[in-house]
C-alpha positions in Angstrom: 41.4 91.4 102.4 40.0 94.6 104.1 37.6 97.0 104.5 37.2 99.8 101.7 35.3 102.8 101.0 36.0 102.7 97.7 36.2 99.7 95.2 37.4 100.8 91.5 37.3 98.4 88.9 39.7 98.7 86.1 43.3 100.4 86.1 42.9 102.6 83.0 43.5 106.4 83.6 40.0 107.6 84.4 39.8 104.3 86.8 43.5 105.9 88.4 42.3 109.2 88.5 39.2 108.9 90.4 41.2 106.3 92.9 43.5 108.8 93.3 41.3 111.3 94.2 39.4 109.3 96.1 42.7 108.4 98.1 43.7 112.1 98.4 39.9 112.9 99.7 40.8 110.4 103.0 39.2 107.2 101.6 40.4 103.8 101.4 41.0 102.7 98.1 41.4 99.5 96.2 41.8 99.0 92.1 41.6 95.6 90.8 42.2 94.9 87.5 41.8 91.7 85.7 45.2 91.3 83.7 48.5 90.9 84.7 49.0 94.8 83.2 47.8 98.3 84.7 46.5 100.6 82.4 43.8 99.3 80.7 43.6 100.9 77.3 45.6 103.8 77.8 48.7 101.8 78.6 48.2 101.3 74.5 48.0 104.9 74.0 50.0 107.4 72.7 49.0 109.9 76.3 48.1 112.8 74.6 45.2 114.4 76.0 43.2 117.5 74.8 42.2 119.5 78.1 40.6 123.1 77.0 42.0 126.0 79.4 44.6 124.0 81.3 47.3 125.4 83.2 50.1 124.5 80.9 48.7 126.2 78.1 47.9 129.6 80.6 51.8 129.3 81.8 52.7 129.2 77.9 50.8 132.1 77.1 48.2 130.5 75.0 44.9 131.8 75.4 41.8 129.2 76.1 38.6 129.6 77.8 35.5 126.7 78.6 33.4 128.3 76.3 35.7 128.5 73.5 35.5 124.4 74.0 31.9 124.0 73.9 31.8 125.8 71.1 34.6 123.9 69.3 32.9 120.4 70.4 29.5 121.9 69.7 31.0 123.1 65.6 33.2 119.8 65.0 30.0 117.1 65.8 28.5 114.8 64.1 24.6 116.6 63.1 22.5 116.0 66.5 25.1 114.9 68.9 24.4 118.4 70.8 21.1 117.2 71.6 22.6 114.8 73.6 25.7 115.2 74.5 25.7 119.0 75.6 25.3 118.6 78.9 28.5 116.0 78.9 30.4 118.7 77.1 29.7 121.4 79.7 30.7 118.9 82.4 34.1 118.3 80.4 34.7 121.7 80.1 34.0 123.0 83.2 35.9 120.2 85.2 38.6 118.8 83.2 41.0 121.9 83.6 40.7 121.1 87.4 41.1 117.8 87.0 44.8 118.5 84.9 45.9 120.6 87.5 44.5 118.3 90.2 47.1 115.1 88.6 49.7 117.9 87.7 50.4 118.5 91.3 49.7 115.1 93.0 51.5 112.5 90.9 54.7 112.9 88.8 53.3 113.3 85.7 55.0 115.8 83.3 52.0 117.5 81.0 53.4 119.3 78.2 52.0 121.1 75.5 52.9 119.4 71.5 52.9 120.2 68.3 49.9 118.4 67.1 48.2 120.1 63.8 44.3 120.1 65.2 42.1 119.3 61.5 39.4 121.2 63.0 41.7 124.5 63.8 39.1 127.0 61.8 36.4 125.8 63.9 35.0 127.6 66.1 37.1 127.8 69.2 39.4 125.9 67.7 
C-alpha cells in the first residue's frame, strides 16, 4: 500500500476538505471510504452551505462580518446551547470564511450566492 502521513476516514466533504488541505500542506494523503460511492452524506445533499463573511458575498456587495454570525447563532438557538456550543461557534466563524476561499481557489468548485429566504432574517445578524 504505502506509507502516509495522513489517513482520513470517510469521503464526505469535511473528510475531502481536510485531505485536501492536508495534500496542499506537503503531506501524503489517503481517503478510504467504505462504499462503492464518494461523498458520504453530502453526495445526498442539496450543497448549499451557509459560510458568514465569505468572499462571494464581499465581491457581491453584501455586507457580513464574524460577529454578526455569532450573534445570529447565538439569537436563533435552542435555550442553553451557548453554554456549550460558543466556543464551536467562534471557531466556525472565525475559520470558515478561510476555509471557502481556501476550496474556492484550489478545486473547481463554483460557490455562488442563492436566493434562499433565511426564517431567522430578523435575527440578530441575520
Amino acid at each position: 500500500m504505502g506509507e502516509y502521513d495522513v489517513l482520513v476516514i470517510g469521503s464526505g466533504s469535511a473528510a475531502c476538505s481536510a485531505a485536501l488541505r492536508a495534500a496542499k500542506g506537503g503531506l501524503r494523503v489517503l481517503v478510504i471510504e467504505k462504499s462503492e460511492w464518494l461523498g458520504g452524506t453530502s453526495a445526498m445533499s442539496g450543497a448549499g452551505v451557509w459560510i458568514p463573511a465569505n468572499h462571494v458575498a464581499a465581491e457581491a456587495g453584501i455586507a457580513d462580518s464574524r460577529e454578526d454570525a455569532l450573534a445570529y447563532l447565538r439569537a436563533v438557538a435552542p435555550e442553553g446551547w451557548e453554554q456549550k456550543e460558543d466556543a464551536l461557534w467562534g471557531a466556525f466563524a472565525k475559520a470558515a470564511p478561510d476555509m471557502l476561499h481556501f476550496l474556492s481557489v484550489n478545486t473547481p468548485l463554483d460557490f455562488r450566492l442563492i436566493n434562499e429566504p433565511d426564517p431567522f432574517a430578523e435575527a440578530p445578524g441575520g
